[in-house]
C-alpha positions as CSV (number, residue, x, y, z in Angstrom):
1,X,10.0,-4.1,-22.6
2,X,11.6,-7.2,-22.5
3,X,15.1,-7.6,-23.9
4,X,14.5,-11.4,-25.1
5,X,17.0,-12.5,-28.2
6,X,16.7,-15.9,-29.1
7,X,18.0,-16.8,-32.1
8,X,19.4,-20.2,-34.1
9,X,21.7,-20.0,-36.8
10,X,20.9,-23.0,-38.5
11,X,24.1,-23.1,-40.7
12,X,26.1,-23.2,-38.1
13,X,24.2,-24.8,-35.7
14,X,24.7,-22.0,-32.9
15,X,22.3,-20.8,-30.2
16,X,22.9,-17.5,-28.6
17,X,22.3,-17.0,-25.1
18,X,19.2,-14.5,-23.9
19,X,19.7,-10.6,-23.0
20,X,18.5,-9.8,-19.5
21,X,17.3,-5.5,-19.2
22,X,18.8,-3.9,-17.0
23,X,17.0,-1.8,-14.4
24,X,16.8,2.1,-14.8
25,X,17.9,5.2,-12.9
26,X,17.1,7.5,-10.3
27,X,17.3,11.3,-9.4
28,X,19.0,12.4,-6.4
29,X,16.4,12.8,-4.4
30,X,15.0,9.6,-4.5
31,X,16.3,6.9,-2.2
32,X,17.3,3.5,-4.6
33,X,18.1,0.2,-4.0
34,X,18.5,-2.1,-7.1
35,X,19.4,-5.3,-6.5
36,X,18.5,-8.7,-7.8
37,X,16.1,-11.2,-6.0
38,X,17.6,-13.4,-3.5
39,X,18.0,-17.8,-4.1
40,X,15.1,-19.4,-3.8
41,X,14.7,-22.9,-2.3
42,X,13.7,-24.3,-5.2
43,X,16.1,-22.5,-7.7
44,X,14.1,-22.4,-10.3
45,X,13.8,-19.7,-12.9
46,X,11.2,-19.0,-15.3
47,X,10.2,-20.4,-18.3
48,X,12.7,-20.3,-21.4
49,X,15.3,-18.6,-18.8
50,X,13.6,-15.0,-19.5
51,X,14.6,-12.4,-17.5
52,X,12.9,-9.3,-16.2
53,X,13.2,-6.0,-14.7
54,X,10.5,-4.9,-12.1
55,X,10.1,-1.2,-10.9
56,X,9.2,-0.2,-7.2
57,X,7.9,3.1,-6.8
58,X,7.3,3.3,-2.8
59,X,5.2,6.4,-1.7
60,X,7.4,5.9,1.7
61,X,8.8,3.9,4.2
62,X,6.7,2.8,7.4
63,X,5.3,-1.0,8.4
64,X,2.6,-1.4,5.9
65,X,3.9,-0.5,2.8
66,X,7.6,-2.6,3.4
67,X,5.4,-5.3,4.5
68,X,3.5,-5.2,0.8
69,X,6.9,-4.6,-1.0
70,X,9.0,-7.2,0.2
71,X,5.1,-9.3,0.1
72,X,5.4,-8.5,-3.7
73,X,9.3,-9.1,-4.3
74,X,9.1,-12.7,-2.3
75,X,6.2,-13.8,-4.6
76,X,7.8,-13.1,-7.9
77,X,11.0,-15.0,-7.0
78,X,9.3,-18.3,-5.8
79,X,7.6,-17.9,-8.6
80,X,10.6,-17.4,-11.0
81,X,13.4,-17.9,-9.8
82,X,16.6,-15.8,-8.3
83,X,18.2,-14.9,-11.7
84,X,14.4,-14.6,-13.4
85,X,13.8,-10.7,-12.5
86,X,15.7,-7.4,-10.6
87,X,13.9,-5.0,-8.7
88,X,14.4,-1.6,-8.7
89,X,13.6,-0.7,-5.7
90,X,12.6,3.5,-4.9
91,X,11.6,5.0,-2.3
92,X,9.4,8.5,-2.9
93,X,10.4,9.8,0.8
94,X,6.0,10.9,0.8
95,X,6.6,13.2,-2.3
96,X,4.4,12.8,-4.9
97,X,6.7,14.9,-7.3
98,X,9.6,12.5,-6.1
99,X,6.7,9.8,-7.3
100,X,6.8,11.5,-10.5
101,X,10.6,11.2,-11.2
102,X,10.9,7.8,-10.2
103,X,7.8,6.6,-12.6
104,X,9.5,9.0,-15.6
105,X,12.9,6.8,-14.6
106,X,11.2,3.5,-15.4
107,X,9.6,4.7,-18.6
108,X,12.7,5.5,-20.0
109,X,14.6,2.3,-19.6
110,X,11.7,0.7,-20.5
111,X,11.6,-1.9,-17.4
112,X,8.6,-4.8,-18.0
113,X,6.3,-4.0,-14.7
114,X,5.4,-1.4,-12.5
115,X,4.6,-1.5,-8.5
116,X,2.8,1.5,-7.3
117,X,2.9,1.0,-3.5
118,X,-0.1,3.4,-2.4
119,X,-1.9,6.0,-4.0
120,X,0.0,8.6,-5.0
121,X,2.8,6.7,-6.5
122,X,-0.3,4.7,-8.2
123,X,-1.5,8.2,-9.8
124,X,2.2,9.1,-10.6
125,X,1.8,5.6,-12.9
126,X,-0.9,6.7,-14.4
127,X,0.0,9.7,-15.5
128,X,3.2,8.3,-16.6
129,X,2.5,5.6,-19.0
130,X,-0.5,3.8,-20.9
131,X,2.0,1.2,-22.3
132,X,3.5,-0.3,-18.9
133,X,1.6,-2.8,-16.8
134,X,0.9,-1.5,-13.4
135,X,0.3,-2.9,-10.4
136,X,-1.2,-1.0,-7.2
137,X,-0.8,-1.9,-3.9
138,X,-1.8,-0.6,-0.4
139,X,-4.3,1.3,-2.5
140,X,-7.6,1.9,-0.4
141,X,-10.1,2.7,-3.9
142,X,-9.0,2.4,-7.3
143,X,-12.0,4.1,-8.5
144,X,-11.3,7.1,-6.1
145,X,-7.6,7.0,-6.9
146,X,-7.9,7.2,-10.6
147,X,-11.0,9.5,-11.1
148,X,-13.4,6.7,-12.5
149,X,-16.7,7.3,-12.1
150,X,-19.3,4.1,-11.2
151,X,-15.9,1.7,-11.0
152,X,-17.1,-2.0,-11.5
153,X,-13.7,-3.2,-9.8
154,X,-11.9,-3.4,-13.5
155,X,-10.0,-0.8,-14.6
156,X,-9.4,-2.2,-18.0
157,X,-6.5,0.1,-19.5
158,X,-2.8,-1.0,-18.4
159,X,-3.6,-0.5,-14.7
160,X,-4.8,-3.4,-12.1
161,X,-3.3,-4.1,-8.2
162,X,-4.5,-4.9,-4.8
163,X,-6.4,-2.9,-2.5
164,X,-6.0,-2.9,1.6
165,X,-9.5,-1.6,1.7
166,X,-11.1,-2.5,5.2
167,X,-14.3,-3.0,5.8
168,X,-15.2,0.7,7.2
169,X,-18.9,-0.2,8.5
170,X,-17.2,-2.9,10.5
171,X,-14.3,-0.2,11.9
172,X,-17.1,2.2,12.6
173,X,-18.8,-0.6,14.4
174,X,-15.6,-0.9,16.5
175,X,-15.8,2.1,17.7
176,X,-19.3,2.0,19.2
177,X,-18.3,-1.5,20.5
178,X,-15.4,-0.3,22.3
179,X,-16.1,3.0,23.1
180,X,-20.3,3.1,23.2
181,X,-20.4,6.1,26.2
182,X,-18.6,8.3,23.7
183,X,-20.2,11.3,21.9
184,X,-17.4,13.0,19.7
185,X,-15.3,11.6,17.2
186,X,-12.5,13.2,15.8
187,X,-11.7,12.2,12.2
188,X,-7.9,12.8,11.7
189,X,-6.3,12.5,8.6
190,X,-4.3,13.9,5.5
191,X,-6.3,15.9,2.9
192,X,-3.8,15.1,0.4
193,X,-4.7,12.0,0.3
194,X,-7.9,11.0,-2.0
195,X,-8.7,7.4,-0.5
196,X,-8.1,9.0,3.8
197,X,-10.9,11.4,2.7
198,X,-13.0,9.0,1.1
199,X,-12.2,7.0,4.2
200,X,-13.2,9.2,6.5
201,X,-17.0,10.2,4.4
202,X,-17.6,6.7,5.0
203,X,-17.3,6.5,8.3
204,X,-18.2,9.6,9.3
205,X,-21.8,8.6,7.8
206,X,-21.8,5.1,9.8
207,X,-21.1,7.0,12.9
208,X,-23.3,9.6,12.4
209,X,-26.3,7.1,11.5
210,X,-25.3,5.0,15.0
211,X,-25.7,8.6,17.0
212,X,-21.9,10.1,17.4
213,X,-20.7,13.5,16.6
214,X,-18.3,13.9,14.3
215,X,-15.8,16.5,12.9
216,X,-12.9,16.2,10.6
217,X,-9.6,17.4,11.6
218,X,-7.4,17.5,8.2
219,X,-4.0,18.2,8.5
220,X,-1.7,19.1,5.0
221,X,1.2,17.2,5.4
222,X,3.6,16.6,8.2
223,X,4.3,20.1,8.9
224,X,0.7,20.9,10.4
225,X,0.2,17.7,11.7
226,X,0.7,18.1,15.4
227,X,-1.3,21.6,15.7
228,X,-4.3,19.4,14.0
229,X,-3.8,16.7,16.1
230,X,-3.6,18.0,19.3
231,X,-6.6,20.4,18.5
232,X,-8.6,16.5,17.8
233,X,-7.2,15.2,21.0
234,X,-8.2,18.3,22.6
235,X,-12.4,18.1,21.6
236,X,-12.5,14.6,21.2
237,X,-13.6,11.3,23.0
238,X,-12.2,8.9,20.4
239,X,-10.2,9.8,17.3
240,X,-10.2,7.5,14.3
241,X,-7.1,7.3,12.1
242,X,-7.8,5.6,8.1
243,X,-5.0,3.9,6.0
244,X,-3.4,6.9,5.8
245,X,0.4,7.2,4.6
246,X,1.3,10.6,6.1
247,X,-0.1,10.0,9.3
248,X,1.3,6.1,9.4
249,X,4.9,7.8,8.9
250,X,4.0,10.2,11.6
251,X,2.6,8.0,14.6
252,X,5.3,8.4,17.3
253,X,4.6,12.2,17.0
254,X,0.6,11.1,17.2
255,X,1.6,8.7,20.6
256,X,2.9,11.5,22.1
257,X,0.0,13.6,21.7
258,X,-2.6,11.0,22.5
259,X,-1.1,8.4,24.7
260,X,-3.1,7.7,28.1
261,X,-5.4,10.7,27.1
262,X,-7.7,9.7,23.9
263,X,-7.9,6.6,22.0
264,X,-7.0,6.3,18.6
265,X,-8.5,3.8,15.8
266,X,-6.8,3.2,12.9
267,X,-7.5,1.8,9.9
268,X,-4.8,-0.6,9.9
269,X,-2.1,-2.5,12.0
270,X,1.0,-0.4,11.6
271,X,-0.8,3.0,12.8
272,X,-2.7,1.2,15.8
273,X,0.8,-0.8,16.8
274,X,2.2,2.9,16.7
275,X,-0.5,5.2,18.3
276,X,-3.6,3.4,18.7
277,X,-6.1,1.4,20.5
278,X,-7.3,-0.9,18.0
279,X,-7.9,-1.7,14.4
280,X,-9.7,-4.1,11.6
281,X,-6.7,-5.0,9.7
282,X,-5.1,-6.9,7.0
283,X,-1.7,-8.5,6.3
284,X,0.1,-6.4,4.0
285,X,2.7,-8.3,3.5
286,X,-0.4,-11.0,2.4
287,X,-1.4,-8.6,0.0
288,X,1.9,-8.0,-1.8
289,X,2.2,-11.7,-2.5
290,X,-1.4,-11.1,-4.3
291,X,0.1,-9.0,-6.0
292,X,3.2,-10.5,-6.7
293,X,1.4,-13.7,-8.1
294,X,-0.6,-11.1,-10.3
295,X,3.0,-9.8,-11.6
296,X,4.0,-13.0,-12.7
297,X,1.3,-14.0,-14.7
298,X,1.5,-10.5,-16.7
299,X,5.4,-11.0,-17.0
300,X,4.6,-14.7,-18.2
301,X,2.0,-13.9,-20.6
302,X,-0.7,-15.8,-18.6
303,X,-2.9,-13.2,-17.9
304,X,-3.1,-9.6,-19.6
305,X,-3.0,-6.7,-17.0
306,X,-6.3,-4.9,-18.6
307,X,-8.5,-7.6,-18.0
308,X,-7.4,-8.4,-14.6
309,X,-9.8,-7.3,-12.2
310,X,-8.8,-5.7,-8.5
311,X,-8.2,-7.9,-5.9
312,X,-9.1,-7.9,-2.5
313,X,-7.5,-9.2,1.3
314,X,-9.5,-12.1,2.5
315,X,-8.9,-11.8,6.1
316,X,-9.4,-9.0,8.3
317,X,-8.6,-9.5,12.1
318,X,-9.3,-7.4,14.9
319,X,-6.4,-6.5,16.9
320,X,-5.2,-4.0,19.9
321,X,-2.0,-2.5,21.1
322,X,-2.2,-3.5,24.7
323,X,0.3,-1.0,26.0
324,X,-1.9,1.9,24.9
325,X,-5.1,0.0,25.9
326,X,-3.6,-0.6,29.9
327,X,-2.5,3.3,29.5
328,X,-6.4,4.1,29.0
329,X,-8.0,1.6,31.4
330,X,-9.4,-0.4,28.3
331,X,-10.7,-3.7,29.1
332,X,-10.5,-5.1,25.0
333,X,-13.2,-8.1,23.9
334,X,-11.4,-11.8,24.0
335,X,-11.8,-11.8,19.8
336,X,-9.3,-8.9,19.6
337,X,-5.8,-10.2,19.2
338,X,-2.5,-8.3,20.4
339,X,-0.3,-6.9,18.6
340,X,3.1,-8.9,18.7
């Protein structure tokens, strides 16, 4: 909570200065870096000089989710100001027990916000604390994520965020644009992960209905990864990746199965600039200043966290990695745009 004294002694005309919180701790497995936000241009801090201390649980580091993260951290200090809020900044290294521990640490020294960057660090929050506002991001379905049945978009308990949720008819529709000759789709992902598999349903029903074959090819974690992969790259014509953590912090091992043999869509940028062909993506690093600007107006008392509802990206682009593209003999559309 916040640490916010203000108080004037009126006999002696005294005002003492506010108390900033400071941020919490970390296990030993979990990789930290607390540090306070950088100057902004402006130098402006928030209102009445009150200070905060903002908690980053990371599921783990690849493209996408630093790109939300520092998305999020960059909003809140234009916002605020330098001096206004510290990060705590963790890392889960793709452990959801690591997720655990980090979420427990913030609890205890009682910081003022949560960031749960991606889904398991987002179900680590919610099992950690009803009191807390928490923010998701890089979270595919809330609904899914949390185990809400019919969800209307709100979650309406302590919990709101952001969600890099793609349209999947249109990245099914990708496919048969690109690849219309094919017949078998390989559907790669972690079962671990609740939104890949709800992913994955979704477009393995919009490929089914356009005529494809497909067949899922779920790998545990990391360790199985390559005997699942190159038993997809084996039977398949096209293999289609979703927003999938494990397999995003995996793709140079996924390149060197697939490259110049099958194509790979993924459900977003940093998997497809990795290992695949093409993608319908977002800007994370867009959606963690949606975020962001939904962080300050909980810390500021503008907006309350349960009635805030899910937010979505505006934009999705079509883009290609044009290395693994010339590698297949893919001539891509003129609307696709490369990946830099």
């Amino acid at each position: 909570m916040k640490k916010r004294i203000i108080s004037l002694i009126t006999a002696a005309c005294m005002v003492f200065g506010l108390v900033g919180c400071t941020s919490g701790g970390s296990s030993q497995s979990v990789q930290s870096d607390t540090s306070e936000a950088s100057t902004t241009e402006s130098g402006e801090t928030s209102a009445e000089g009150a200070k905060y201390t903002v908690g980053i649980c990371q599921l783990v580091q690849h493209d996408a989710l630093d790109a939300a993260t520092q998305g999020f951290k960059d909003a809140i200090v234009e916002a605020l100001g330098a001096d206004a809020v510290t990060f705590d900044e963790q890392n889960a290294q793709n452990d959801t027990n690591t997720c655990a521990t980090i979420i427990t640490g913030f609890v205890a020294s009682e910081v003022d916000l949560i960031l749960a960057n991606a889904t398991p660090a987002l179900q680590a929050a919610q099992a950690g604390t009803n009191t807390i506002p928490v923010l998701g991001t890089s979270v595919t379905e809330y609904g899914v994520a949390l185990g809400i049945d019919d969800f209307d978009g709100l979650v309406g308990t302590n919990i709101s965020g952001t969600s890099d949720l793609a349209p999947l008819d249109e990245q099914a529709a990708m496919i048969q644009e690109l690849f219309p000759d094919a017949e078998n789709i390989g559907l790669l992902y972690c079962s671990a992960e609740a939104n890949s598999q709800y992913q994955v349903d979704t477009v393995k029903a919009e490929l089914e209905a356009m005529g494809y074959t497909c067949e899922y090819y779920a790998f545990s974690d990391s360790n199985d990864l390559a005997t699942v992969c190159q038993s997809a790259a084996d039977a398949s014509d096209v293999i289609y990746i979703p927003t999938d953590n494990t397999a995003a912090n995996n793709t140079e091992l996924i390149n060197n199965i697939c490259y110049g043999k099958v194509p790979v869509v993924a459900g977003e940028e940093g998997i497809c600039s990795g290992c695949g062909v093409a993608t319908l993506s977002i800007s994370y690093y867009d959606l963690g200043v949606a975020t962001g600007n939904m962080a300050v107006k909980i810390l500021t008392g503008e907006s309350k966290v349960e009635e805030m509802p899910i937010e979505y990206a505006p934009q999705f682009t079509k883009k290609y990695n044009a290395a693994n593209a010339e590698a297949l003999g893919i001539t891509i559309p003129e609307d696709y745009v490369a990946i830099e």
